[in-house]
N, CA, C and O atoms as CSV, one atom per row, in Angstrom:
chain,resi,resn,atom,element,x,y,z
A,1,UNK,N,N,104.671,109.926,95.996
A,1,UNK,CA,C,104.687,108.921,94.962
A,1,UNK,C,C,103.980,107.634,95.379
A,1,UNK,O,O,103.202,107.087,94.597
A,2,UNK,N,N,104.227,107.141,96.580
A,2,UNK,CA,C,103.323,105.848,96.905
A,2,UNK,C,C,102.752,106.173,98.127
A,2,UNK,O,O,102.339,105.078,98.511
A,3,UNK,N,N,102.471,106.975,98.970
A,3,UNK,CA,C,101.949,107.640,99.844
A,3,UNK,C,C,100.398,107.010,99.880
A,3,UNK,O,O,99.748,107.926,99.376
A,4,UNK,N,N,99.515,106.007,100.185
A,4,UNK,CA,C,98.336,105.530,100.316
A,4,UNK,C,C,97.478,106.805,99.796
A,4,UNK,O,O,97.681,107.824,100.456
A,5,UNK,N,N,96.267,106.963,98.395
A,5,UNK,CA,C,95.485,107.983,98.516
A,5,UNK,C,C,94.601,108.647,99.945
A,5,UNK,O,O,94.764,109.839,100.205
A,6,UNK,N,N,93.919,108.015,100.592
A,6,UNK,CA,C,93.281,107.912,101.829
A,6,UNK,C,C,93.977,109.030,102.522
A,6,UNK,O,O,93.213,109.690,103.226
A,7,UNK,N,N,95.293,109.451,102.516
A,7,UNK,CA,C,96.212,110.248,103.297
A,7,UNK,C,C,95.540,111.507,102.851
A,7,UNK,O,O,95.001,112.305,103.618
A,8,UNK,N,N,95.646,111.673,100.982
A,8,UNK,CA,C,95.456,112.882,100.508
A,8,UNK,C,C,93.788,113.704,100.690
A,8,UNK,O,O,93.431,114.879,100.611
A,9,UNK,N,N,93.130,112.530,100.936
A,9,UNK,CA,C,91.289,112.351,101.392
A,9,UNK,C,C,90.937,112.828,102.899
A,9,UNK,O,O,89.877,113.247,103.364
A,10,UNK,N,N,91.914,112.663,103.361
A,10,UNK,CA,C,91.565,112.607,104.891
A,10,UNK,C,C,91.581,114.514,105.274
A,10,UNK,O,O,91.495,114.743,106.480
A,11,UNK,N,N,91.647,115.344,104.671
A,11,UNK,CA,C,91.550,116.567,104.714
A,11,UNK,C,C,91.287,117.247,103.655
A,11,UNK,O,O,91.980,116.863,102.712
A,12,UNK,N,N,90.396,118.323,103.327
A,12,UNK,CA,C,89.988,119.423,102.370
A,12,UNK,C,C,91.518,120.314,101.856
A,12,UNK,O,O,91.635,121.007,100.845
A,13,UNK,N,N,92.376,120.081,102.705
A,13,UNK,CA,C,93.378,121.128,102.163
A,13,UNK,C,C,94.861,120.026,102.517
A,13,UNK,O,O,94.958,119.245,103.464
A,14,UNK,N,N,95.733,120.245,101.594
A,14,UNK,CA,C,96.754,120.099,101.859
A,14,UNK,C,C,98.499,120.892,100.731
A,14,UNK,O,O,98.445,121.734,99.835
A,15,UNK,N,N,99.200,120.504,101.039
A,15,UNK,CA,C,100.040,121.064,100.059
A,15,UNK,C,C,101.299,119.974,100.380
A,15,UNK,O,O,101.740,119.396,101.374
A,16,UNK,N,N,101.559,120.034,99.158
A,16,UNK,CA,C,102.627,119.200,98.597
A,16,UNK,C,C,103.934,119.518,97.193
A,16,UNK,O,O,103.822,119.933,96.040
A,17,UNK,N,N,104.965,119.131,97.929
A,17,UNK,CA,C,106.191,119.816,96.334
A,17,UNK,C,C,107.602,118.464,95.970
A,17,UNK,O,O,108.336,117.774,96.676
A,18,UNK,N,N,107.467,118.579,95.042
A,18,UNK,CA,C,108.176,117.561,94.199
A,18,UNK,C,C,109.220,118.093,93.932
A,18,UNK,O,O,109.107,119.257,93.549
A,19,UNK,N,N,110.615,117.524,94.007
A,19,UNK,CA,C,111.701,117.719,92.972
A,19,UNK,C,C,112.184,115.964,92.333
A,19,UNK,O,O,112.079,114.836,92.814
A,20,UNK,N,N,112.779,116.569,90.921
A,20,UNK,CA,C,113.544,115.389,90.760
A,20,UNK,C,C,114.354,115.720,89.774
A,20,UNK,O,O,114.165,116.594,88.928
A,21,UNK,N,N,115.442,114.869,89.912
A,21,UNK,CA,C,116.422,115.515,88.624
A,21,UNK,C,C,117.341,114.261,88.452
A,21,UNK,O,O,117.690,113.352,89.205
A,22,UNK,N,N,117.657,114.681,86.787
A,22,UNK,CA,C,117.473,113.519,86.346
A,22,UNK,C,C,119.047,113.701,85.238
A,22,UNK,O,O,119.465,114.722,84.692
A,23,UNK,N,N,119.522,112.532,85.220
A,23,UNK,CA,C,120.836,112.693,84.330
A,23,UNK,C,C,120.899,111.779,84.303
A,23,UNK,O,O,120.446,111.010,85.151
A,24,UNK,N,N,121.944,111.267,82.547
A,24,UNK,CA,C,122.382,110.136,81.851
A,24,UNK,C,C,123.910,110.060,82.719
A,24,UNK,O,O,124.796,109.533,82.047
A,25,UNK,N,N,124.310,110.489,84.040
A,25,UNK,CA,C,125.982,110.217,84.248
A,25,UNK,C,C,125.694,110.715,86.202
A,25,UNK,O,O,125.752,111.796,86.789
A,26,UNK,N,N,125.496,109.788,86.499
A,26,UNK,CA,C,125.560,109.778,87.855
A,26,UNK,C,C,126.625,108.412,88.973
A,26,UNK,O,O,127.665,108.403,89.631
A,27,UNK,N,N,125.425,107.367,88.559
A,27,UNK,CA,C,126.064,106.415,89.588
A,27,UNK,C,C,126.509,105.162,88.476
A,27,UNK,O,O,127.708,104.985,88.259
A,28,UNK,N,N,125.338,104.199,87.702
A,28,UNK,CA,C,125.322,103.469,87.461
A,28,UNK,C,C,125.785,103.586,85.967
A,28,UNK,O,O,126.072,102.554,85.360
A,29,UNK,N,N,125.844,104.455,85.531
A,29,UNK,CA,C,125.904,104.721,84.033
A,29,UNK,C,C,127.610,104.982,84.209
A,29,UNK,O,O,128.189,105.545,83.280
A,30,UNK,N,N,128.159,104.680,85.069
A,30,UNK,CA,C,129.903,104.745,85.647
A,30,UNK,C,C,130.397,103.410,85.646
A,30,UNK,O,O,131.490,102.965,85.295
A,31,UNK,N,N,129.383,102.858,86.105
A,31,UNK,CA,C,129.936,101.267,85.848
A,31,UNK,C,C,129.510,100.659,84.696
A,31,UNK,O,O,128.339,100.730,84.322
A,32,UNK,N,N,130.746,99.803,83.838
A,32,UNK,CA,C,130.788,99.721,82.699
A,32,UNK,C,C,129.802,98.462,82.697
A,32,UNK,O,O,128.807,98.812,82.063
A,33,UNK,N,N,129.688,97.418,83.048
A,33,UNK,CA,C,129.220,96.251,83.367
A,33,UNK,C,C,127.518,96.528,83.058
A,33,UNK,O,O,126.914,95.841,82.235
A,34,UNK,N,N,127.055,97.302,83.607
A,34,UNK,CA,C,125.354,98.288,83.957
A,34,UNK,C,C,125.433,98.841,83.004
A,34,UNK,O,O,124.404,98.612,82.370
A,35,UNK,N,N,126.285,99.691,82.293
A,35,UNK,CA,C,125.515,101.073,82.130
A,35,UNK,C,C,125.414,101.140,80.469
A,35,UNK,O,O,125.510,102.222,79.889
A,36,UNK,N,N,125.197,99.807,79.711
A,36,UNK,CA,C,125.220,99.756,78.803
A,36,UNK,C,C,123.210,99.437,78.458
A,36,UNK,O,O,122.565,99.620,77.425
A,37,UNK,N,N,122.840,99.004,79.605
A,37,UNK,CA,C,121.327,99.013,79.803
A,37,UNK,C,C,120.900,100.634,80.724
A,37,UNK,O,O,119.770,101.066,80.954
A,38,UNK,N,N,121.408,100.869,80.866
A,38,UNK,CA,C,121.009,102.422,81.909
A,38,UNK,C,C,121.302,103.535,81.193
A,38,UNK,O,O,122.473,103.909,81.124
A,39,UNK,N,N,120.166,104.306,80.484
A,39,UNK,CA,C,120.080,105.335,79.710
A,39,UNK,C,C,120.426,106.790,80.898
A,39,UNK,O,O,121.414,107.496,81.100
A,40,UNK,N,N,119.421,106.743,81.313
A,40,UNK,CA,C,119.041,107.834,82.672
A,40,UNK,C,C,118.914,107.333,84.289
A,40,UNK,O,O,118.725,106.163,84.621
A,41,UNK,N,N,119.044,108.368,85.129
A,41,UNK,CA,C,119.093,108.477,86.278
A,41,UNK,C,C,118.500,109.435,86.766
A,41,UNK,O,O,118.565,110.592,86.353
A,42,UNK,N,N,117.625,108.889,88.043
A,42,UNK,CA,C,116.795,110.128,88.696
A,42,UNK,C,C,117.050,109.909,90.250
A,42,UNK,O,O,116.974,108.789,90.756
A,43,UNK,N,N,117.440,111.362,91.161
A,43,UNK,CA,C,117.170,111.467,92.020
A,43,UNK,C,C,115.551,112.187,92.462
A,43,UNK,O,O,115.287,113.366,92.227
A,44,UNK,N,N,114.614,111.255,93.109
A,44,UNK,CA,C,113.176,112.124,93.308
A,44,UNK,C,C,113.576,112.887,95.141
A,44,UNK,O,O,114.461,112.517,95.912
A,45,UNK,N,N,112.628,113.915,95.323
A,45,UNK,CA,C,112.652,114.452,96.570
A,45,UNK,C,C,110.969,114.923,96.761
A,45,UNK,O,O,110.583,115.973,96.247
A,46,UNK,N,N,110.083,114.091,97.502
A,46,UNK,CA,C,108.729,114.878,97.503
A,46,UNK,C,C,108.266,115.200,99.021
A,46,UNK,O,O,108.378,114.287,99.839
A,47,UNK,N,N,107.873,116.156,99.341
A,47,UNK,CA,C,106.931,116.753,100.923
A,47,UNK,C,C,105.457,116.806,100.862
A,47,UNK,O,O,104.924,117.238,99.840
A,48,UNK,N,N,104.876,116.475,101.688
A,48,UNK,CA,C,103.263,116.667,101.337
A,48,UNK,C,C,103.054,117.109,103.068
A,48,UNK,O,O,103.660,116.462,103.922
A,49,UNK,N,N,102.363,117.984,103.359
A,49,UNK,CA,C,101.587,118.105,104.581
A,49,UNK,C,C,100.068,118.392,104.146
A,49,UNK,O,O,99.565,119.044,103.231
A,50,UNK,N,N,99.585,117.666,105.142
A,50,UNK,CA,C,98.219,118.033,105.522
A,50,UNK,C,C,97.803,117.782,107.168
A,50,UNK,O,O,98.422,116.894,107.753
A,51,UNK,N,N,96.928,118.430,107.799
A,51,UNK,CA,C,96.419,118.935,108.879
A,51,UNK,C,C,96.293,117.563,109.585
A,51,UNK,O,O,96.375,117.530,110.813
A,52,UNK,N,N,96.064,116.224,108.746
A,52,UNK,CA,C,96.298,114.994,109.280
A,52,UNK,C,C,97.483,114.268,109.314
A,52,UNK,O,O,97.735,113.408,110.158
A,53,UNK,N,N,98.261,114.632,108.343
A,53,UNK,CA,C,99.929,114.270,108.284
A,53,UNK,C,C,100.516,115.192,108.159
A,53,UNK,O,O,100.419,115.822,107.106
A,54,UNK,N,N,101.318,115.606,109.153
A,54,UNK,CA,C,102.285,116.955,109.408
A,54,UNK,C,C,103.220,117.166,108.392
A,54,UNK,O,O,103.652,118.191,107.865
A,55,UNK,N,N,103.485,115.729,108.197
A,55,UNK,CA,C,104.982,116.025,107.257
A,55,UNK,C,C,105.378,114.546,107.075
A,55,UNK,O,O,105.860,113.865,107.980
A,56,UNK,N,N,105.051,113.970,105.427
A,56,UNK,CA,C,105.707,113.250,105.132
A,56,UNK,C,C,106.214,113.400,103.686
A,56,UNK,O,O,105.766,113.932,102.671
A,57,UNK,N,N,107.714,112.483,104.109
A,57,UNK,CA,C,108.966,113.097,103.098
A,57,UNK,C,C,108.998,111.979,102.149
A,57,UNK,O,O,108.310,111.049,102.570
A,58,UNK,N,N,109.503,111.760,101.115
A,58,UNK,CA,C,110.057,110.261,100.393
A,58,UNK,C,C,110.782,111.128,99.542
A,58,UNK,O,O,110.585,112.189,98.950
A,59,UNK,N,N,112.011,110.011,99.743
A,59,UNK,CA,C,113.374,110.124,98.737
A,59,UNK,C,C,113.176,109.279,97.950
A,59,UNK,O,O,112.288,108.471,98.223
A,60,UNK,N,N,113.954,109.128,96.614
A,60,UNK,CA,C,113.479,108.116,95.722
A,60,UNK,C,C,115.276,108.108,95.171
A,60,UNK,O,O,116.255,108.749,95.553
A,61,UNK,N,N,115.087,107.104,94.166
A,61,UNK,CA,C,116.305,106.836,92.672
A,61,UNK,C,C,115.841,106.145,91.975
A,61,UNK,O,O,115.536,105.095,92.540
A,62,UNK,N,N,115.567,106.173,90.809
A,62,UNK,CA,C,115.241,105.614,89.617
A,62,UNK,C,C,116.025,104.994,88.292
A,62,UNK,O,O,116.686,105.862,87.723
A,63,UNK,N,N,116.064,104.300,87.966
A,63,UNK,CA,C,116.940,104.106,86.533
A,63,UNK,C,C,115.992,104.206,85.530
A,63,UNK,O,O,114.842,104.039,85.936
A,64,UNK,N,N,116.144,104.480,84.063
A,64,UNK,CA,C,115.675,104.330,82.813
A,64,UNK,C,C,116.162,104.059,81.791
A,64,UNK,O,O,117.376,103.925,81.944
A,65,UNK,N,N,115.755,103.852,80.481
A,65,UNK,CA,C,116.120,103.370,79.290
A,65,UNK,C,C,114.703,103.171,78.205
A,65,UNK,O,O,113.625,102.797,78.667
A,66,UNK,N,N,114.845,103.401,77.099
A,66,UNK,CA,C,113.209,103.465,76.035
A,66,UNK,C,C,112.220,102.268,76.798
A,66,UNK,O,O,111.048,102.467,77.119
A,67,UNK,N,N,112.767,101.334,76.951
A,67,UNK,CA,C,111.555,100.154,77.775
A,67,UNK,C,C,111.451,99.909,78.751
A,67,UNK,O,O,110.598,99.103,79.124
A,68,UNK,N,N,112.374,100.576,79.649
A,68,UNK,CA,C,111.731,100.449,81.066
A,68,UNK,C,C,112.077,101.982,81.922
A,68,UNK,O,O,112.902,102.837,81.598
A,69,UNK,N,N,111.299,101.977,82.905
A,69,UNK,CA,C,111.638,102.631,83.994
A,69,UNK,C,C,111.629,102.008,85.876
A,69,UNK,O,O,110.847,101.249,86.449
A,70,UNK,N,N,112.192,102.345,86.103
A,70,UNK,CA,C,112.051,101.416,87.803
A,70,UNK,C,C,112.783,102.961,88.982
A,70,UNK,O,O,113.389,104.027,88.866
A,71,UNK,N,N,112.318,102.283,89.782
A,71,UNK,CA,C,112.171,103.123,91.006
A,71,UNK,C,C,112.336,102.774,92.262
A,71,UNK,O,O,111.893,101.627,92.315
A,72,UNK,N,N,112.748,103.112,93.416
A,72,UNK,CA,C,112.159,102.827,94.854
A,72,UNK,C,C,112.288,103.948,95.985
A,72,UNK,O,O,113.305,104.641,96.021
A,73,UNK,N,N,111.495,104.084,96.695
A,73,UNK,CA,C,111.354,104.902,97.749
A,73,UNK,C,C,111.149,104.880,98.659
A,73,UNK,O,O,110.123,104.255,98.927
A,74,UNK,N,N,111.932,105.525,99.864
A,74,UNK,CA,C,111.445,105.550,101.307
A,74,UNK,C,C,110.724,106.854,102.062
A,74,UNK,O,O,111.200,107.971,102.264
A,75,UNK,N,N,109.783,106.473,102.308
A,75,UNK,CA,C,109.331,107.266,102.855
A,75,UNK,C,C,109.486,107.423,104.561
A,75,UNK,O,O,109.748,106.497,105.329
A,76,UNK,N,N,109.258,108.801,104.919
A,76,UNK,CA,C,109.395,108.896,106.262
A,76,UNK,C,C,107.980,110.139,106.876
A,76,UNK,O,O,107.691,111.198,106.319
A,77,UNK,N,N,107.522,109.733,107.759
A,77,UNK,CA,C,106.264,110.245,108.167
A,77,UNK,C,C,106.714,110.867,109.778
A,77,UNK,O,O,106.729,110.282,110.862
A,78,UNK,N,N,107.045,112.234,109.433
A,78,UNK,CA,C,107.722,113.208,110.965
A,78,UNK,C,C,108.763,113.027,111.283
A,78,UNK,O,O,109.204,113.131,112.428
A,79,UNK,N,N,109.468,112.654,110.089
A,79,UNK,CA,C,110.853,112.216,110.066
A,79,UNK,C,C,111.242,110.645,110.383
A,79,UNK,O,O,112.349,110.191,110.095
A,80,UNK,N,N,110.177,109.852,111.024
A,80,UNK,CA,C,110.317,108.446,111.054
A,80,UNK,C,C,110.144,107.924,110.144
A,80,UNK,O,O,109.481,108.422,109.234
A,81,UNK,N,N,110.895,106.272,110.055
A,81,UNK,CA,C,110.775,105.833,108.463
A,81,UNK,C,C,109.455,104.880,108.609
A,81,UNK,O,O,109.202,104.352,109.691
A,82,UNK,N,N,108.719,104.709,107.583
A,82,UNK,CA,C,107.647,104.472,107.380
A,82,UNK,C,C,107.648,103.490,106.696
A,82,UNK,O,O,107.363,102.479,107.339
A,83,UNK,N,N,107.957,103.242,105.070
A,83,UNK,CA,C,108.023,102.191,104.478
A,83,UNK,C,C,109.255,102.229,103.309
A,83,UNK,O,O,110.162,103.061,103.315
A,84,UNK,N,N,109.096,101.186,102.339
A,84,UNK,CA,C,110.394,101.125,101.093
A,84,UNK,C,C,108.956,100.656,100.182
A,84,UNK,O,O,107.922,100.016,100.371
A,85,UNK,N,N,109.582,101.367,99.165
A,85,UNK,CA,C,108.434,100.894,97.882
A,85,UNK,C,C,109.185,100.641,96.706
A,85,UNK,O,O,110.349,101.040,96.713
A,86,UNK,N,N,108.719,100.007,95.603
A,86,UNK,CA,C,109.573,99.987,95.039
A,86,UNK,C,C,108.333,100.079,93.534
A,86,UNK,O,O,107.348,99.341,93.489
A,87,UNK,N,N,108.744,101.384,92.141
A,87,UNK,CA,C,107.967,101.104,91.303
A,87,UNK,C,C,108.446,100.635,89.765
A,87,UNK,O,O,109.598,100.990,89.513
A,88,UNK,N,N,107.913,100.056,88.919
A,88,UNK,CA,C,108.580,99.577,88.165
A,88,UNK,C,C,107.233,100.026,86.374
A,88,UNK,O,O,106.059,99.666,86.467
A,89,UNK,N,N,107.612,100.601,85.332
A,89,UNK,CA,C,106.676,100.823,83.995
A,89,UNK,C,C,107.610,100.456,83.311
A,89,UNK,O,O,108.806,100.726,83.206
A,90,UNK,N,N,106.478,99.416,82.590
A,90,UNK,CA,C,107.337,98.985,80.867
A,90,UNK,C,C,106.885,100.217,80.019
A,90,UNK,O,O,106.040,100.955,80.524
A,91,UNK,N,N,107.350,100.494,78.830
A,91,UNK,CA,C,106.988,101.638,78.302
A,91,UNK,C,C,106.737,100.808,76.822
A,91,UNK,O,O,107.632,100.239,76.197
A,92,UNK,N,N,105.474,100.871,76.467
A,92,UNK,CA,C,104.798,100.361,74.853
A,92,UNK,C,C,105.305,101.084,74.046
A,92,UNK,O,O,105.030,100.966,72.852
């Protein structure tokens, strides 16, 4: 998800797999205070290797609702942590 392109460039071959799953009743949509702005909830899970990066992982969580979506993720590169990102779309 925020993985620098340059990573995916730096080799002819690589492979990569996504999960994410997503529900209106997890964490925040429990607390009454929140969850009157919090439609949905996403846990993300993505892997990418290539011959120049062995193995990097990022976990994510997301909230949503019709006008927004937000996000953040850590990534870890050989199992070390690498960075925190954080993404955020208004939706027109």
């Amino acid at each position: 998800m925020v993985l620098p392109y340059h990573y995916y460039h730096a080799s002819s071959k690589y492979a990569q797999a996504h999960l994410m799953y997503e529900t209106s009743n997890l964490i925040l949509t429990r607390i009454p205070q929140i969850s009157s702005g919090v439609v949905r909830e996403r846990l993300y899970l993505s892997q990418l290797y290539t011959p120049f990066v062995k193995s990097y992982t990022e976990c994510g969580y997301g909230i949503g609702n019709r006008f927004l979506n937000a996000a953040f993720f850590v990534g870890y590169r050989q199992f070390k942590f690498e960075n925190i990102t954080a993404k955020v779309a208004f939706i027109l």
